[in-house]
PyMOL Python script that loads the backbone (N, CA, C, O; Angstrom):
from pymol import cmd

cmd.read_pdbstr("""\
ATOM      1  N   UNK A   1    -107.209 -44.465 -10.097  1.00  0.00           N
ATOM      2  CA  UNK A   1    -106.892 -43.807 -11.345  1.00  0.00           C
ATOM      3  C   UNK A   1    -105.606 -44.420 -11.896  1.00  0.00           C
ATOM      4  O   UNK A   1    -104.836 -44.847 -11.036  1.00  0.00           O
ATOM      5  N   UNK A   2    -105.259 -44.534 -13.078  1.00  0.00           N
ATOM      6  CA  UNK A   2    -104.695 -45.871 -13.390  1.00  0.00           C
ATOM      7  C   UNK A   2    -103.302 -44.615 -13.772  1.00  0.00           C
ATOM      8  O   UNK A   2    -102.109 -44.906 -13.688  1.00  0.00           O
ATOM      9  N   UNK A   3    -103.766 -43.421 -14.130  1.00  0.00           N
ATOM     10  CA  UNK A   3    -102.404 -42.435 -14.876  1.00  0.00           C
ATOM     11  C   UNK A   3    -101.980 -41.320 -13.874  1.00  0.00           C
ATOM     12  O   UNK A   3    -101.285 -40.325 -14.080  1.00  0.00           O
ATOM     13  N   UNK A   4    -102.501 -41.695 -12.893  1.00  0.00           N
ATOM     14  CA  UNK A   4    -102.599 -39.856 -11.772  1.00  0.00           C
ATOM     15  C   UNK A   4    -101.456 -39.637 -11.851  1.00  0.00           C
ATOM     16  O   UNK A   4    -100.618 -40.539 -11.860  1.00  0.00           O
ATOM     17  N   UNK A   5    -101.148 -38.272 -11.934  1.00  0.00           N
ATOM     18  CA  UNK A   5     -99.738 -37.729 -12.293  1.00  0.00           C
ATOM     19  C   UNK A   5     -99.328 -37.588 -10.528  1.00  0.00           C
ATOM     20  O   UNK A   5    -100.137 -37.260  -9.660  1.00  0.00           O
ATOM     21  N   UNK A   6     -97.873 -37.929 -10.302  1.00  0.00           N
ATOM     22  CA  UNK A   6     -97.528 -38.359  -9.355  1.00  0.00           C
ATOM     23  C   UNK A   6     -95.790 -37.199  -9.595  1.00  0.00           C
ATOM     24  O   UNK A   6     -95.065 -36.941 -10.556  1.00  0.00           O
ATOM     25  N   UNK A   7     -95.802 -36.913  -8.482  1.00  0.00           N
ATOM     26  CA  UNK A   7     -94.733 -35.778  -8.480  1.00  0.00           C
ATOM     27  C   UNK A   7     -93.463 -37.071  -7.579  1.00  0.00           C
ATOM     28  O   UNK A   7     -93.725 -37.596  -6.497  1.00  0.00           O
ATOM     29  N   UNK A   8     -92.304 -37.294  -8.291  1.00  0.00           N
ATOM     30  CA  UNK A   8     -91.130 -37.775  -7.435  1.00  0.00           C
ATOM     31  C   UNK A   8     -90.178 -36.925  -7.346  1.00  0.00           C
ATOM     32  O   UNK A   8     -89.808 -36.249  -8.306  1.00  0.00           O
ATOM     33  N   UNK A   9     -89.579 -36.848  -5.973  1.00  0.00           N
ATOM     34  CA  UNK A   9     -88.387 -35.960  -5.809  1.00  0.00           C
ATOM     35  C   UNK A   9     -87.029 -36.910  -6.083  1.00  0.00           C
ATOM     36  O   UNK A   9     -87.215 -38.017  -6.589  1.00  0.00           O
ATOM     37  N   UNK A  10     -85.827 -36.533  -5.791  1.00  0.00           N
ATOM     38  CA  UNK A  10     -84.822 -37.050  -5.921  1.00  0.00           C
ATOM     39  C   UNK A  10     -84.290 -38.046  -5.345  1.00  0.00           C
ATOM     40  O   UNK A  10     -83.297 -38.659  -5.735  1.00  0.00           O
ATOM     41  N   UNK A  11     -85.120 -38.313  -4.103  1.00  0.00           N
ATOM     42  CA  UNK A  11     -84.823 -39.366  -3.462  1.00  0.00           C
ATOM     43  C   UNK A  11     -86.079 -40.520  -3.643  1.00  0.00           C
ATOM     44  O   UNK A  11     -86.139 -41.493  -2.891  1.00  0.00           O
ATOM     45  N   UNK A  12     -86.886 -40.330  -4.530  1.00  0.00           N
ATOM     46  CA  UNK A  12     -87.970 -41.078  -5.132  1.00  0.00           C
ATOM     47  C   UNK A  12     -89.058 -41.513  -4.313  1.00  0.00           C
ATOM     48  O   UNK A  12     -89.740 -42.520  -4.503  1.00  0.00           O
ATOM     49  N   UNK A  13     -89.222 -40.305  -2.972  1.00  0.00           N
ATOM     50  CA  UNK A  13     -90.788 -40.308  -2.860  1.00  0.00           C
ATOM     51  C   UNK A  13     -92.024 -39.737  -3.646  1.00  0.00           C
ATOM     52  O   UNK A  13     -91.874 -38.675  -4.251  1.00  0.00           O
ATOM     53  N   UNK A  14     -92.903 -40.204  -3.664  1.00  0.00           N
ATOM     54  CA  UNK A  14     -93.912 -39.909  -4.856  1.00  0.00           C
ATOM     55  C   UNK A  14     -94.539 -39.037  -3.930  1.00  0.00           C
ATOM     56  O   UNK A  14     -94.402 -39.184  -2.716  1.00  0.00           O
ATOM     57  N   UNK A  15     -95.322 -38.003  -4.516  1.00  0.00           N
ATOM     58  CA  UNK A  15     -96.430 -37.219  -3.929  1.00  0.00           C
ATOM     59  C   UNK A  15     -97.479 -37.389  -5.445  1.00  0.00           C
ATOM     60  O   UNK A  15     -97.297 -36.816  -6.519  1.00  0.00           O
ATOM     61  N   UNK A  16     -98.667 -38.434  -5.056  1.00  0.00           N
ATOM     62  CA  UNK A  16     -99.809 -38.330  -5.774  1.00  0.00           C
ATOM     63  C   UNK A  16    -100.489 -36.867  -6.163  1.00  0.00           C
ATOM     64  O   UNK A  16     -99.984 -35.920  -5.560  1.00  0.00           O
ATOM     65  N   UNK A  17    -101.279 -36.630  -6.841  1.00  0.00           N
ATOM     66  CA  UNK A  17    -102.045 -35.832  -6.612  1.00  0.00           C
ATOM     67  C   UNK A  17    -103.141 -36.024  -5.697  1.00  0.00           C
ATOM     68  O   UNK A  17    -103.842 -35.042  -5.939  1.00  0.00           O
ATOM     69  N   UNK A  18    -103.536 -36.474  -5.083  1.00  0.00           N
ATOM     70  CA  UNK A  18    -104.752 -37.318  -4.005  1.00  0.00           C
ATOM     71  C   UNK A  18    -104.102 -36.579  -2.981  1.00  0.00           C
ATOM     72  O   UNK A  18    -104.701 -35.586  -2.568  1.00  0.00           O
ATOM     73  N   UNK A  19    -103.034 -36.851  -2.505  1.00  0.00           N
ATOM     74  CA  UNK A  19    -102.089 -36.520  -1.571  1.00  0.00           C
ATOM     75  C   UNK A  19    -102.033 -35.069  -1.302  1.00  0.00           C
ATOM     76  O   UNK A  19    -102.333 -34.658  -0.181  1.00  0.00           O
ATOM     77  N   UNK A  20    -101.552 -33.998  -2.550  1.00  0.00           N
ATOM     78  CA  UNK A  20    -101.412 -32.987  -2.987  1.00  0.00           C
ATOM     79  C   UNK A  20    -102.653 -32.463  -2.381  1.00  0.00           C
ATOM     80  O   UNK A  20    -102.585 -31.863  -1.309  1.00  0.00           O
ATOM     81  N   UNK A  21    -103.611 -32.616  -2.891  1.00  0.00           N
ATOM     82  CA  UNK A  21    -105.003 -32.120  -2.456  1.00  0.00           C
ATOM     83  C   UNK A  21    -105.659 -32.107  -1.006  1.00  0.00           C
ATOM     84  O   UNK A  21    -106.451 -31.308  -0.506  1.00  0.00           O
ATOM     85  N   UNK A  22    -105.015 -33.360  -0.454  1.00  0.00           N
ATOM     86  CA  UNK A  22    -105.329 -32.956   1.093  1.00  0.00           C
ATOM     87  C   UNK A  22    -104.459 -32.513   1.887  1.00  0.00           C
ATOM     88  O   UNK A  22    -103.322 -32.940   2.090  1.00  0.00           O
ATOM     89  N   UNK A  23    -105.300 -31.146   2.607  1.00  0.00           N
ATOM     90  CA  UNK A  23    -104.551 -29.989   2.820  1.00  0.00           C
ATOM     91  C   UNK A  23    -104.203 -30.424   4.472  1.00  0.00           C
ATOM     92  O   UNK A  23    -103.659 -29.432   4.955  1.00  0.00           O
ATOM     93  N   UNK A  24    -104.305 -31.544   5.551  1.00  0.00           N
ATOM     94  CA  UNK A  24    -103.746 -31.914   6.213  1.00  0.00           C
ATOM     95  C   UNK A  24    -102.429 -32.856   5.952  1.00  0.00           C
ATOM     96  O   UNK A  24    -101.431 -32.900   6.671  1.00  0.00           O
ATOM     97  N   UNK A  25    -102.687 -33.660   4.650  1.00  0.00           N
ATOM     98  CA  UNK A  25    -101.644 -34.165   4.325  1.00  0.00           C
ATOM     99  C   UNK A  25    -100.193 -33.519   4.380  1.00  0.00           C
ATOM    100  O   UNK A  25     -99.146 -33.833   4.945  1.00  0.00           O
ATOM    101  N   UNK A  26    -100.702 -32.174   3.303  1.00  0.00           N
ATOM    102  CA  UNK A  26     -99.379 -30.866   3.066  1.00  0.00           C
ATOM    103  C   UNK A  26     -99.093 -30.698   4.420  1.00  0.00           C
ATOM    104  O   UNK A  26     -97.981 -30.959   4.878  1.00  0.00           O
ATOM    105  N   UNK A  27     -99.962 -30.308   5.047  1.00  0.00           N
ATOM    106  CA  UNK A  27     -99.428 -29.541   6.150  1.00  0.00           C
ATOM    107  C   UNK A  27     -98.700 -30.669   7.315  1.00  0.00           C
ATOM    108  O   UNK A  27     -98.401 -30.199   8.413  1.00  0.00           O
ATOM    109  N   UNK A  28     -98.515 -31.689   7.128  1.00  0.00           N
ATOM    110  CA  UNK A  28     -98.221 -32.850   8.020  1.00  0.00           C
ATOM    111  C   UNK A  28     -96.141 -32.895   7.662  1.00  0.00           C
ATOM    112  O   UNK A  28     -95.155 -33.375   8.221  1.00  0.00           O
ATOM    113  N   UNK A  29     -96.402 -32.162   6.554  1.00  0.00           N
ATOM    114  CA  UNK A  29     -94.888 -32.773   5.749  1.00  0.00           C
ATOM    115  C   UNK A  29     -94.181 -31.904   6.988  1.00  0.00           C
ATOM    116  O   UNK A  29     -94.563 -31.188   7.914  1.00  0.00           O
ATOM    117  N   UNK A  30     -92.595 -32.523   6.308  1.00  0.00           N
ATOM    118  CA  UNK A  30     -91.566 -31.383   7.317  1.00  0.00           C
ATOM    119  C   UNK A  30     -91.192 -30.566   6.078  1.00  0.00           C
ATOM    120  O   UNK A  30     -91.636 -30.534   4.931  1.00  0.00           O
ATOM    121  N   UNK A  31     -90.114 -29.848   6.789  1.00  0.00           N
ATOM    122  CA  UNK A  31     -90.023 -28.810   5.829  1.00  0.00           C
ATOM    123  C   UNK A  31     -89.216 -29.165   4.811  1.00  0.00           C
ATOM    124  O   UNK A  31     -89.465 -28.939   3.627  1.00  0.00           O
ATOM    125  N   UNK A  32     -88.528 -29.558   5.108  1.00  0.00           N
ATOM    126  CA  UNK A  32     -87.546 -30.077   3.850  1.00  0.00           C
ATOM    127  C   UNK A  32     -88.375 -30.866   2.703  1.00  0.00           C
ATOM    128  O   UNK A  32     -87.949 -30.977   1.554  1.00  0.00           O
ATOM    129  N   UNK A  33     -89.437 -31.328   3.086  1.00  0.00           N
ATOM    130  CA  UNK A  33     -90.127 -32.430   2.021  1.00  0.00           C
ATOM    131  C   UNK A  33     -90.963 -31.173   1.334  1.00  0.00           C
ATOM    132  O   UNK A  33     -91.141 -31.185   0.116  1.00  0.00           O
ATOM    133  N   UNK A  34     -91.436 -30.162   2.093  1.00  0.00           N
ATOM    134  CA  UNK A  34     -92.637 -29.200   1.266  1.00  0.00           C
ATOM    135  C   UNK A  34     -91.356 -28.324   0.496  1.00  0.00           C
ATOM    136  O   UNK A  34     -91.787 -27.754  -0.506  1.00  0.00           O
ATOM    137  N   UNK A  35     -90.072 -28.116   0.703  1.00  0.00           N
ATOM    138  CA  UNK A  35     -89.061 -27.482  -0.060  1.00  0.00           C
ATOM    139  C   UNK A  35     -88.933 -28.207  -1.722  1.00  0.00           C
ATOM    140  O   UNK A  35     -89.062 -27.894  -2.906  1.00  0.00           O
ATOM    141  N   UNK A  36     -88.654 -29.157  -1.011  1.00  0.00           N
ATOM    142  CA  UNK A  36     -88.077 -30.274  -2.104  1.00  0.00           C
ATOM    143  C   UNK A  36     -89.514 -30.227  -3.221  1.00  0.00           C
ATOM    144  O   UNK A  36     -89.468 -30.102  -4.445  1.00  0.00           O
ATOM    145  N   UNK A  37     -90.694 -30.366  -2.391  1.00  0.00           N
ATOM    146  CA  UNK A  37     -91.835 -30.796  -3.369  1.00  0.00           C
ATOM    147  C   UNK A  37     -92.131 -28.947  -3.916  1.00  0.00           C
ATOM    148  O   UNK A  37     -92.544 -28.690  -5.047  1.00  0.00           O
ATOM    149  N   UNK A  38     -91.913 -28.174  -3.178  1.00  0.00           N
ATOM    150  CA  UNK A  38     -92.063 -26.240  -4.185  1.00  0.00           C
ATOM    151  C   UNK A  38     -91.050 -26.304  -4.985  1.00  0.00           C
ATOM    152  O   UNK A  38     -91.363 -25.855  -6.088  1.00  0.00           O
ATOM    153  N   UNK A  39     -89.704 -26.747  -4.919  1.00  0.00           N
ATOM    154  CA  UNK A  39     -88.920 -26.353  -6.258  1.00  0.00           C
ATOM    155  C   UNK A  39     -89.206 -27.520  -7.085  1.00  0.00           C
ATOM    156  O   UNK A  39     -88.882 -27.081  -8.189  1.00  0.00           O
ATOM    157  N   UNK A  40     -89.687 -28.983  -7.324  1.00  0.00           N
ATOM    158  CA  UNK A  40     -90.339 -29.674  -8.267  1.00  0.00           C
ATOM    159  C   UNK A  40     -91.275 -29.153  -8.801  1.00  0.00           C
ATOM    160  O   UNK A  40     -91.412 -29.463  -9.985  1.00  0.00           O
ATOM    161  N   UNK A  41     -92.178 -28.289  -8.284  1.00  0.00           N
ATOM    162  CA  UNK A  41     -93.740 -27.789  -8.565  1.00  0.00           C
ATOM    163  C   UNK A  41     -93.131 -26.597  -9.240  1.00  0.00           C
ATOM    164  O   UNK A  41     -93.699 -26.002 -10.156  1.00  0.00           O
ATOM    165  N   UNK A  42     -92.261 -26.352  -8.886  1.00  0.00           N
ATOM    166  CA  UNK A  42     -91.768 -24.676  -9.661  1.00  0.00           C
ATOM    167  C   UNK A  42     -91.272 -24.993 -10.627  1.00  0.00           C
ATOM    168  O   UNK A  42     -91.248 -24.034 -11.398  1.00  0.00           O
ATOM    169  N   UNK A  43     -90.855 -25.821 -11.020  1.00  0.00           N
ATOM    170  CA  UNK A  43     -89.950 -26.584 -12.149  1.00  0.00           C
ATOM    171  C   UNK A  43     -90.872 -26.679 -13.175  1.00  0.00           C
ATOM    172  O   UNK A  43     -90.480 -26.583 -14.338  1.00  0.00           O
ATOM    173  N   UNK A  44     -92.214 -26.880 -12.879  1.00  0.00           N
ATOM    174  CA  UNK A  44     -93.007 -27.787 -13.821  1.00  0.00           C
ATOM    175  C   UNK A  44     -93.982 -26.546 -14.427  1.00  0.00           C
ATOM    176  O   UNK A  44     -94.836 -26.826 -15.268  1.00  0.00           O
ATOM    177  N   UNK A  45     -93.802 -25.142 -13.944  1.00  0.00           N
ATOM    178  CA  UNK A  45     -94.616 -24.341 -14.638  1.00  0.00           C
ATOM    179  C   UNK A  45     -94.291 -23.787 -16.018  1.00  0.00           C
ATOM    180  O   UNK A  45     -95.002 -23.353 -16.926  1.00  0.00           O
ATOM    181  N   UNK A  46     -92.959 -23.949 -15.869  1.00  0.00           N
ATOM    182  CA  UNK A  46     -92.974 -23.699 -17.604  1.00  0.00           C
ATOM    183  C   UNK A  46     -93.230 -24.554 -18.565  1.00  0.00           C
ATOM    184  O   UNK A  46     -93.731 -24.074 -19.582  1.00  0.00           O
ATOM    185  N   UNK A  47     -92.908 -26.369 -18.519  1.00  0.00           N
ATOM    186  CA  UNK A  47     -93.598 -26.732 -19.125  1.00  0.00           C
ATOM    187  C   UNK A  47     -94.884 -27.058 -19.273  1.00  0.00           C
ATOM    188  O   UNK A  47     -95.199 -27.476 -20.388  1.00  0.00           O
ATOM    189  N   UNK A  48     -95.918 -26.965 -18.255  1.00  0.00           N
ATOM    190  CA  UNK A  48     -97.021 -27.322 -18.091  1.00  0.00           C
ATOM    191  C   UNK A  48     -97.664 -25.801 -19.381  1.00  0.00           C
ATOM    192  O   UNK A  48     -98.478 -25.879 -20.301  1.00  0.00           O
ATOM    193  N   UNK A  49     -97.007 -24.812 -18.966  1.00  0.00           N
ATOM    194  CA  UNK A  49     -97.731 -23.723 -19.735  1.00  0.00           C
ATOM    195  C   UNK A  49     -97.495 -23.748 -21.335  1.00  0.00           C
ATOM    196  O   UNK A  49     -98.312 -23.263 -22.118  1.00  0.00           O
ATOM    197  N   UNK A  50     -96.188 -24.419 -21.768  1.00  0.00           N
ATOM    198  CA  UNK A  50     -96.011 -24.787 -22.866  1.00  0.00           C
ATOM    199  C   UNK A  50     -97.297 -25.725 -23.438  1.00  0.00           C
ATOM    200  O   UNK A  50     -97.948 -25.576 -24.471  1.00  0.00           O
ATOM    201  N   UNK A  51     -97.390 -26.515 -22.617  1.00  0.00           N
ATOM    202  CA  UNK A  51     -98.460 -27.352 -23.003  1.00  0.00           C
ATOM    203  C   UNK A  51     -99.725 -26.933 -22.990  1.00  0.00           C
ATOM    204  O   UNK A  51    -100.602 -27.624 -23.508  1.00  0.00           O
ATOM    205  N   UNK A  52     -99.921 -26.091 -22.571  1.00  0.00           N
ATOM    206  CA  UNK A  52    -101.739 -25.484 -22.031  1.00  0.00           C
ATOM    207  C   UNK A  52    -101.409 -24.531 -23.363  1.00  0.00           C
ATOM    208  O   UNK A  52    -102.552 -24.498 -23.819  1.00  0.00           O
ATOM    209  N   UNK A  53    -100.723 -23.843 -24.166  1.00  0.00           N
ATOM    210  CA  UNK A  53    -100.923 -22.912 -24.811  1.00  0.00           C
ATOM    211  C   UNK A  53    -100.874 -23.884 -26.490  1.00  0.00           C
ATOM    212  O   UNK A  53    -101.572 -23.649 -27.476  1.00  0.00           O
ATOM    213  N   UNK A  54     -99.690 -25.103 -26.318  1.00  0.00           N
ATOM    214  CA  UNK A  54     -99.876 -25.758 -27.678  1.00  0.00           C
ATOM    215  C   UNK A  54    -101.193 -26.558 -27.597  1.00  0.00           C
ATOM    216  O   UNK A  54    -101.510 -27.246 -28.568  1.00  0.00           O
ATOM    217  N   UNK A  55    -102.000 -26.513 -26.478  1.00  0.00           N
ATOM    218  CA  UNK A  55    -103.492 -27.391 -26.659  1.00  0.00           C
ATOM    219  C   UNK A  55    -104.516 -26.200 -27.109  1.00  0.00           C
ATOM    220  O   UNK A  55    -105.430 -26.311 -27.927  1.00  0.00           O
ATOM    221  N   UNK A  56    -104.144 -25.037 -26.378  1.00  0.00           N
ATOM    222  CA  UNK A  56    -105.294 -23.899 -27.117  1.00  0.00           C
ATOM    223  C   UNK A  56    -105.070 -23.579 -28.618  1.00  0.00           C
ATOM    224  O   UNK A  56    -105.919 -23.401 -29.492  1.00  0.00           O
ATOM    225  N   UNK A  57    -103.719 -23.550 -28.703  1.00  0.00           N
ATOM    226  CA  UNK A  57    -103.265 -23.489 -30.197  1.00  0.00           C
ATOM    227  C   UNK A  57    -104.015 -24.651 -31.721  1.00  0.00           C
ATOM    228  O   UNK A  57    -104.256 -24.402 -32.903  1.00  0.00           O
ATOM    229  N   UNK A  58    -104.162 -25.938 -30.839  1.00  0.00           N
ATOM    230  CA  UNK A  58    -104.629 -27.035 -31.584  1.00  0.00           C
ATOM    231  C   UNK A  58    -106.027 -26.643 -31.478  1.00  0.00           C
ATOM    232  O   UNK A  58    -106.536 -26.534 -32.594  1.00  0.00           O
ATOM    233  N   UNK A  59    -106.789 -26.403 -30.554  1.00  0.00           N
ATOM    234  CA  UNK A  59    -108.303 -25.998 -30.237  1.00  0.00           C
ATOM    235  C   UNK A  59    -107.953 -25.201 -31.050  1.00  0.00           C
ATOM    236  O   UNK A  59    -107.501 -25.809 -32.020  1.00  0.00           O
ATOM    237  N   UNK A  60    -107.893 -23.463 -31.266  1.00  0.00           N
ATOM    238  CA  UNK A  60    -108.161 -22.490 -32.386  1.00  0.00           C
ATOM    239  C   UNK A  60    -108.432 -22.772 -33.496  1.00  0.00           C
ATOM    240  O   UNK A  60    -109.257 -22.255 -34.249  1.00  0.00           O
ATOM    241  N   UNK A  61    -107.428 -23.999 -33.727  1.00  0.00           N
ATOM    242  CA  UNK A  61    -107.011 -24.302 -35.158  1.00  0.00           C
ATOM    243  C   UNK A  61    -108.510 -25.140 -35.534  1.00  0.00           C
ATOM    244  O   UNK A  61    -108.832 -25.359 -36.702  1.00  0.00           O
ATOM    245  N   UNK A  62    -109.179 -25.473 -34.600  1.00  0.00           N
ATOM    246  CA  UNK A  62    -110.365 -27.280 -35.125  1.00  0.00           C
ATOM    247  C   UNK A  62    -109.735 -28.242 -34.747  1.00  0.00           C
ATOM    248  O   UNK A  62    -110.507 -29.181 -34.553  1.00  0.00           O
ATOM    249  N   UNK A  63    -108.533 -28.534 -34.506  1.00  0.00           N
ATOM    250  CA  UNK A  63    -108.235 -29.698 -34.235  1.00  0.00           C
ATOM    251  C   UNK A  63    -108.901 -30.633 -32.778  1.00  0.00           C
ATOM    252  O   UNK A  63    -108.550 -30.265 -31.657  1.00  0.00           O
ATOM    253  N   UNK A  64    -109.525 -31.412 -32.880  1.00  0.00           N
ATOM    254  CA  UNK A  64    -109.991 -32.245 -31.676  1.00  0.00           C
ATOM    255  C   UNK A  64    -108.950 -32.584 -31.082  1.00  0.00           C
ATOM    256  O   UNK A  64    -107.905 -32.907 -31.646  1.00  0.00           O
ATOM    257  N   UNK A  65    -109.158 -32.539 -29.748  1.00  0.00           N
ATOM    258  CA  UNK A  65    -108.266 -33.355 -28.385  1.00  0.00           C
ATOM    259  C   UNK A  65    -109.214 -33.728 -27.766  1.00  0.00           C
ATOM    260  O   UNK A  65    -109.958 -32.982 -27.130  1.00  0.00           O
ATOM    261  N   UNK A  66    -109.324 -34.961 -27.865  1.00  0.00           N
ATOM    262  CA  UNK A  66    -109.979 -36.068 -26.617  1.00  0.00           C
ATOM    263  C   UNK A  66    -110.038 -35.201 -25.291  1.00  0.00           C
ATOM    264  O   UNK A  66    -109.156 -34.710 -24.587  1.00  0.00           O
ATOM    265  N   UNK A  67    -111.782 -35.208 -25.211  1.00  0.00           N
ATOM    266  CA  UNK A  67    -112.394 -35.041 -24.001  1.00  0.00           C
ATOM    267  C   UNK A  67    -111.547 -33.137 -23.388  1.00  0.00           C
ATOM    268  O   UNK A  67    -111.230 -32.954 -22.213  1.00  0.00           O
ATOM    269  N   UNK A  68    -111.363 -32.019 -24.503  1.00  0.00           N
ATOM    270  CA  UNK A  68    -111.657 -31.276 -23.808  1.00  0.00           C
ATOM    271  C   UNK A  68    -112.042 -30.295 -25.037  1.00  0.00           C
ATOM    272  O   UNK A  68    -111.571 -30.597 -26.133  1.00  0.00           O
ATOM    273  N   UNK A  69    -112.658 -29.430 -24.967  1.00  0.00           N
ATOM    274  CA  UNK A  69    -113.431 -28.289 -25.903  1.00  0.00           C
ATOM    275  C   UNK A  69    -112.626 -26.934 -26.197  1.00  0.00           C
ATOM    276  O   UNK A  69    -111.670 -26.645 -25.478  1.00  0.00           O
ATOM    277  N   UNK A  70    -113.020 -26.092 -27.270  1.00  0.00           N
ATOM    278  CA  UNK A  70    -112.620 -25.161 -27.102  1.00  0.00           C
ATOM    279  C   UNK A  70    -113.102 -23.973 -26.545  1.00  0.00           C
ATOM    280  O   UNK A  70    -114.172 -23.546 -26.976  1.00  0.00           O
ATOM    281  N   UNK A  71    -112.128 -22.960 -25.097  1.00  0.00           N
ATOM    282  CA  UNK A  71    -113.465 -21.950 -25.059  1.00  0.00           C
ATOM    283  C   UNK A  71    -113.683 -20.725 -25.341  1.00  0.00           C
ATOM    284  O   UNK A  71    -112.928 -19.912 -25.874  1.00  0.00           O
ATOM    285  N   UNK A  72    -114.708 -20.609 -24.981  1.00  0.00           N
ATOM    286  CA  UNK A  72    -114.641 -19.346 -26.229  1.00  0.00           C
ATOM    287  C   UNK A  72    -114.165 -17.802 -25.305  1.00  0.00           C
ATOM    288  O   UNK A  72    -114.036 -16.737 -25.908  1.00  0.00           O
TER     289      UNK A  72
END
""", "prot")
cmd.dss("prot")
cmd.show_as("cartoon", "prot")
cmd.util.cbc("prot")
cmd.orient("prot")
């Protein structure tokens, strides 16, 4: 996948999403790395929701966004 959103912490290890998803992977980390990677992930819910609500906002309206629908 050429764009996979890729989580870096401060010391600039990446956690893919590929990574994210396998649940031996998570569980392999130490603790400090699953710390470091929950307050990045906690970080990112307010803007992610900003964004999920200005895309429903554009859907209500008619406006097309590439490859997702509006639902009802």
């Amino acid at each position: 996948m050429a764009n996979e959103v890729t989580v870096i912490n401060e010391w600039g290890e990446a956690y893919t999403l590929d990574m994210l998803r396998d649940k031996k992977t998570v569980e392999n980390m130490s603790a400090e790395a699953l710390h470091d990677l929950a307050y990045a992930i906690k970080s990112l819910k307010a803007p992610m929701k900003n964004v999920e609500e200005a895309v429903k906002s554009k859907l209500d309206e008619g406006i097309e966004i590439k490859g997702m629908l509006r639902s009802q």
